[in-house]
DOKOL-444839 format. One record per residue (C-alpha): z, y, x; residue in three letters; residue number from 1. Coordinates in nm, 2 decimals. Layout:
N
       z       y       x  residuo  num
       Z       Y       X      ALA  NUM
...
This chain:
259
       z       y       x  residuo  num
    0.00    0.00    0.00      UNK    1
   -0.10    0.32    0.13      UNK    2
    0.05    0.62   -0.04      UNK    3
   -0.16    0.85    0.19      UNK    4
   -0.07    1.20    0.36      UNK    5
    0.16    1.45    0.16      UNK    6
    0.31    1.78    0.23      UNK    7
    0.74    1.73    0.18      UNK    8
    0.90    2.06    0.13      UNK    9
    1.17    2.16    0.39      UNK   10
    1.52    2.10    0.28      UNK   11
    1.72    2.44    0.32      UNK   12
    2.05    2.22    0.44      UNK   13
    2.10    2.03    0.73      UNK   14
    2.17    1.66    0.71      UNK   15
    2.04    1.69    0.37      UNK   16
    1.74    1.48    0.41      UNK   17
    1.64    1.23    0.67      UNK   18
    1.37    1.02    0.78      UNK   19
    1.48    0.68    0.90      UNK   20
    1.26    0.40    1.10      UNK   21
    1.27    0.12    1.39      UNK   22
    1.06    0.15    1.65      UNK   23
    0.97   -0.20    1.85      UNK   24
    0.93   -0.43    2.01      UNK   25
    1.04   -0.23    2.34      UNK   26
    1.10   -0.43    2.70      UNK   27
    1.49   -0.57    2.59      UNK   28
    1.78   -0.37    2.83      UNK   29
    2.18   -0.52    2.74      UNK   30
    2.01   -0.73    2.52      UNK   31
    1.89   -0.45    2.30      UNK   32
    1.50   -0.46    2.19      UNK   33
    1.50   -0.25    1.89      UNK   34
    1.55    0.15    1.86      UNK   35
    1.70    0.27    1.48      UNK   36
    1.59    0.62    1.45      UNK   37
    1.70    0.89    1.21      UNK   38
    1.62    1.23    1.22      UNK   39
    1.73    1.52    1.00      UNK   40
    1.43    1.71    0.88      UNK   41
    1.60    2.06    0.81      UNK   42
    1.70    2.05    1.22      UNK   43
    1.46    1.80    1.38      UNK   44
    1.81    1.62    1.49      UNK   45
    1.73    1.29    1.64      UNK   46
    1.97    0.97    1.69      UNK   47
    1.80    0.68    1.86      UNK   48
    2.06    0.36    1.82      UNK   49
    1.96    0.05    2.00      UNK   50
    1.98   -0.22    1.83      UNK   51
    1.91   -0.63    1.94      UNK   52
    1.72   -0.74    1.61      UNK   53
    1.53   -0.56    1.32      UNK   54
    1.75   -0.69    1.02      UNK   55
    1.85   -0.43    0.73      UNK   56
    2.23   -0.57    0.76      UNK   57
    2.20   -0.37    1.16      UNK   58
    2.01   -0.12    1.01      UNK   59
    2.28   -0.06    0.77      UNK   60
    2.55   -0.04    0.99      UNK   61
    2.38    0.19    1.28      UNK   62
    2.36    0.43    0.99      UNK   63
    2.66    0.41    0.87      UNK   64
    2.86    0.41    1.22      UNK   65
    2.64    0.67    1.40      UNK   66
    2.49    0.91    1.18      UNK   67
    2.71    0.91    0.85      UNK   68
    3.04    0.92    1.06      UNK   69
    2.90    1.24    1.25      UNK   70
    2.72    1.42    1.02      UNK   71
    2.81    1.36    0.65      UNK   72
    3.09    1.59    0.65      UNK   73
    2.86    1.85    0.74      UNK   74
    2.67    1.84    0.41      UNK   75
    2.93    1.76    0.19      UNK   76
    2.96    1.92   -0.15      UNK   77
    3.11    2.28   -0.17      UNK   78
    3.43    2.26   -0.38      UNK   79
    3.44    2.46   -0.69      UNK   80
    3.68    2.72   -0.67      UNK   81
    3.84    2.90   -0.94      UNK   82
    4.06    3.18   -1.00      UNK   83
    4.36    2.92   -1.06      UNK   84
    4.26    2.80   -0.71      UNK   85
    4.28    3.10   -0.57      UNK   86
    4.66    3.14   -0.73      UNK   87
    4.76    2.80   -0.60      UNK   88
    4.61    2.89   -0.24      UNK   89
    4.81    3.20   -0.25      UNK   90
    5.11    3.05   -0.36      UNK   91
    5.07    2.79   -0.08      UNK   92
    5.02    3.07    0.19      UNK   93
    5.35    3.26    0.06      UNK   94
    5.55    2.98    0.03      UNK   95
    5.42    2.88    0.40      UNK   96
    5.51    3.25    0.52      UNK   97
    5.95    3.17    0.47      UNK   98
    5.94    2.76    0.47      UNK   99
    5.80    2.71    0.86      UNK  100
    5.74    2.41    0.98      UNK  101
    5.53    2.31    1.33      UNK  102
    5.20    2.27    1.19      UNK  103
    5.03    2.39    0.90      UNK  104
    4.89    2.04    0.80      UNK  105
    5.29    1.88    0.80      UNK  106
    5.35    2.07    0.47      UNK  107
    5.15    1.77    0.30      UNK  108
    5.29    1.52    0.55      UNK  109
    5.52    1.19    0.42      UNK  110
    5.77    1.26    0.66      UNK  111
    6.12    1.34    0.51      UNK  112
    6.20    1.59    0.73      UNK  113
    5.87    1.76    0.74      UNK  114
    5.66    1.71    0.39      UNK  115
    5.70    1.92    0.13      UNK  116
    5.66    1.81   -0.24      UNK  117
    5.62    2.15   -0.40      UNK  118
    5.28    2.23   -0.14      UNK  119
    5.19    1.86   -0.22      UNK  120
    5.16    1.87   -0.59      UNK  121
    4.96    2.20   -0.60      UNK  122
    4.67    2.14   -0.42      UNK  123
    4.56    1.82   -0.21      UNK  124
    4.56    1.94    0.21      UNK  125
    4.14    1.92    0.23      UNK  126
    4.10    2.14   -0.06      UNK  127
    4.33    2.43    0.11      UNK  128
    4.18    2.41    0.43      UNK  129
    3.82    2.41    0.30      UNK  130
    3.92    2.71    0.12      UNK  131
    4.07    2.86    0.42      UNK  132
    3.75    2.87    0.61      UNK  133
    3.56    3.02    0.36      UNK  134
    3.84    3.29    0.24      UNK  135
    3.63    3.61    0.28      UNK  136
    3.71    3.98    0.16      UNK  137
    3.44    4.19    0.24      UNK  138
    3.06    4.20    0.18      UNK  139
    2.89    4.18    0.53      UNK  140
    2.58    4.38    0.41      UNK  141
    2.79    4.66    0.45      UNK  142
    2.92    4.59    0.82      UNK  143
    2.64    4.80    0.99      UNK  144
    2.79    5.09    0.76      UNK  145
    3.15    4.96    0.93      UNK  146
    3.09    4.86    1.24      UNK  147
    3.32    5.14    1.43      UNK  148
    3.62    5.01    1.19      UNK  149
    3.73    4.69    1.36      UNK  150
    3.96    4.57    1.04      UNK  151
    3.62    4.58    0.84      UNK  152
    3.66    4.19    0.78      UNK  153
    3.99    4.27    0.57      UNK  154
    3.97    4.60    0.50      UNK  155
    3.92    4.60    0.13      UNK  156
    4.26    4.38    0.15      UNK  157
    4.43    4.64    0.28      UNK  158
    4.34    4.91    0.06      UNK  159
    4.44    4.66   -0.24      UNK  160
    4.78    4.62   -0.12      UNK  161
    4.81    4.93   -0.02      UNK  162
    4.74    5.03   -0.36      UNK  163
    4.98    4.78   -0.53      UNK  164
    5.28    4.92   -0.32      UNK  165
    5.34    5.24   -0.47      UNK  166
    5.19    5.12   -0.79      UNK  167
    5.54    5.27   -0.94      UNK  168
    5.59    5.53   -0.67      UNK  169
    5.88    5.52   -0.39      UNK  170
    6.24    5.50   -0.48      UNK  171
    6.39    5.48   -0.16      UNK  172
    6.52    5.85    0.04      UNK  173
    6.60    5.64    0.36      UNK  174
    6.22    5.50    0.52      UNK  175
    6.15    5.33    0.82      UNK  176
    5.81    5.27    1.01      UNK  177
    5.77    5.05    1.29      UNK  178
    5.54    4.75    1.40      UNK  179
    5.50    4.40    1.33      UNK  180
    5.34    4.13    1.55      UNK  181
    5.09    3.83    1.39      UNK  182
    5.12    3.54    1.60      UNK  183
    4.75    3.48    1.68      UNK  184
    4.63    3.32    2.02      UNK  185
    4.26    3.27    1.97      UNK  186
    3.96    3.46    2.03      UNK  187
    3.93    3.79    1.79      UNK  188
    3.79    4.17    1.85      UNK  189
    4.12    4.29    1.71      UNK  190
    4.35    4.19    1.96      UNK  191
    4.44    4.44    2.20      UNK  192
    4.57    4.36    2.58      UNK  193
    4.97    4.37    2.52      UNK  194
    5.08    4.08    2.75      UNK  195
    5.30    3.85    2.55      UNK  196
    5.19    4.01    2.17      UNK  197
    4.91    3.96    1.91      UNK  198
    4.76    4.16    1.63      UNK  199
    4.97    4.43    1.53      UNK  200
    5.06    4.61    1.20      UNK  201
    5.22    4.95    1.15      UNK  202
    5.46    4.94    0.80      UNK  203
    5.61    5.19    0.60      UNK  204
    5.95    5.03    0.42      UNK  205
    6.24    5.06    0.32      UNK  206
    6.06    4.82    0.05      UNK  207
    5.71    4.79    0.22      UNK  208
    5.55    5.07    0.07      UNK  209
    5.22    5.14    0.32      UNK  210
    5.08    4.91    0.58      UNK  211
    4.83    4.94    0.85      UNK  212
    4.61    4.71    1.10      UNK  213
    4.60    4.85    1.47      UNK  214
    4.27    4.86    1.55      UNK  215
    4.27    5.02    1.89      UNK  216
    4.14    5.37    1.97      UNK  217
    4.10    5.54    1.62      UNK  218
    3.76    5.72    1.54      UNK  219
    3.66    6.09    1.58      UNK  220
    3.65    6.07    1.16      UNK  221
    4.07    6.02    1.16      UNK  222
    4.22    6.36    1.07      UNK  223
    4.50    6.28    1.33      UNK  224
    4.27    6.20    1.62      UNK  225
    4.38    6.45    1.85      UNK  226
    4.74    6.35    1.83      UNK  227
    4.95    6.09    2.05      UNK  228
    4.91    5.70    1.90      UNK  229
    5.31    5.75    1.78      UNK  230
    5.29    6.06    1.60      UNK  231
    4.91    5.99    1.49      UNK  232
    5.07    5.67    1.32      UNK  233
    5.37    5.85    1.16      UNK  234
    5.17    6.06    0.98      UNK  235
    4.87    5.82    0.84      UNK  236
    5.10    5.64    0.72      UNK  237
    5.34    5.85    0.51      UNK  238
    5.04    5.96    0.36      UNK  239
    5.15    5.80    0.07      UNK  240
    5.42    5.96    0.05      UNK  241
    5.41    6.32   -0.22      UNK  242
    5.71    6.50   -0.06      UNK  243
    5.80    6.43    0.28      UNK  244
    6.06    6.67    0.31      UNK  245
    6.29    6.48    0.02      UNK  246
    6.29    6.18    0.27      UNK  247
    6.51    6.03    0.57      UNK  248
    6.21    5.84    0.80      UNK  249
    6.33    5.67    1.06      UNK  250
    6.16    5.52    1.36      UNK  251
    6.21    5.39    1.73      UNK  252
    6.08    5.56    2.02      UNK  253
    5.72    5.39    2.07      UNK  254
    5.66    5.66    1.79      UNK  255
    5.82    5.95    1.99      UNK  256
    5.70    6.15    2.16      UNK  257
    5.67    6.59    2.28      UNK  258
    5.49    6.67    1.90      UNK  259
């Protein structure tokens, strides 16, 4: 049966389609006379397996052990993700942020000492760490627009809880603003060279009523750009603030300075 030359369109995701065939007889080296070949057709990926016969039992398992181990995760189905997921991955992260344990995946471990049930019954471990890697807040069309703001990626974040702190005003006449350190080790533009720290925050509280993300050297568009990094600080953010004069602020003396 010939079924003649076609024209295949190309699939749009890798490892989504693959052409499989044996190619033999070749001269036999370890015993092995028989090449299984797959090749992804999105990629042009190709996995040569030597085999010692041609039977579909070998055929079989080649595919299973060396491509479908590899590469099937890699094309697996996007979970669906609603707005009750995105509660339940919230309430996950918060609960994570007072309850610490070593390692992130231990919250869903059987352990005694280190599981815990509460994490386990909201959502199962893959499901939060899929969503994890694809948690984004910004719309990356508009990065070119950005691109001197190095917080860009959660910028819109910011504002919103920025927003949602003095929702009902400020109550407190005592406020304090200092800094607070994100453990983070890995690679990212926003870390600045402070041996021994991480990403930084500047914070407004007696309460937490304003936060900001140290991005390094501020832009010529900040209205405080000519001042000193402490006082510069101080003032963006009791910008939230209506009347500073009815208020106490308090603050250490990485935010003093001559101004």
């Amino acid at each position: 049966m010939d079924s003649g030359v076609g024209t295949f369109p190309q699939p749009q995701r890798r490892f989504a389609h693959i052409d499989i065939d044996v190619v033999d007889p070749l001269p036999t080296s370890q015993g092995h006379c028989n090449l299984f070949t797959v090749i992804d057709r999105t990629t042009r990926w190709l996995e040569a397996i030597p085999m010692e016969t041609e039977t579909l039992p070998l055929c079989i398992s080649a595919l299973l052990s060396e491509w479908v181990a590899r590469f099937e995760c890699k094309n697996r189905p996007t979970t669906t993700i609603s707005s009750d997921n995105i509660k339940l991955f919230v309430g996950v992260l918060l609960i994570s942020g007072y309850n610490k344990i070593p390692a992130e995946t231990q919250y869903w471990s059987n352990d005694e000492d280190l599981g815990l049930q509460i994490v386990k019954n909201t959502m199962f471990r893959s499901i939060f760490q899929e969503m994890k890697s694809i948690l984004h807040f910004c719309d990356n069309n508009e990065a070119e627009n950005n691109k001197n703001d190095g917080g860009f990626k959660v910028r819109k974040l910011i504002a919103a809880a920025q927003k949602s702190f003095v929702k009902f005003d400020i109550f407190e006449e005592h406020l304090a603003v200092d800094e607070m350190i994100v453990k983070y080790y890995g690679h990212n533009a926003l870390k600045q060279f402070i041996r021994g720290k991480a990403i930084q925050f500047w914070a407004l509280y007696d309460d937490c009523y304003n936060l900001d993300l140290y991005c390094g050297k501020s832009s010529s568009e900040d209205k405080h750009a000519d001042l000193l990094l402490g006082s510069k600080v101080i003032l963006n953010i009791l910008d939230v603030v209506k009347e500073p004069q009815s208020y106490s602020v308090f603050f250490d003396n990485l935010f003093a300075g001559y101004e």
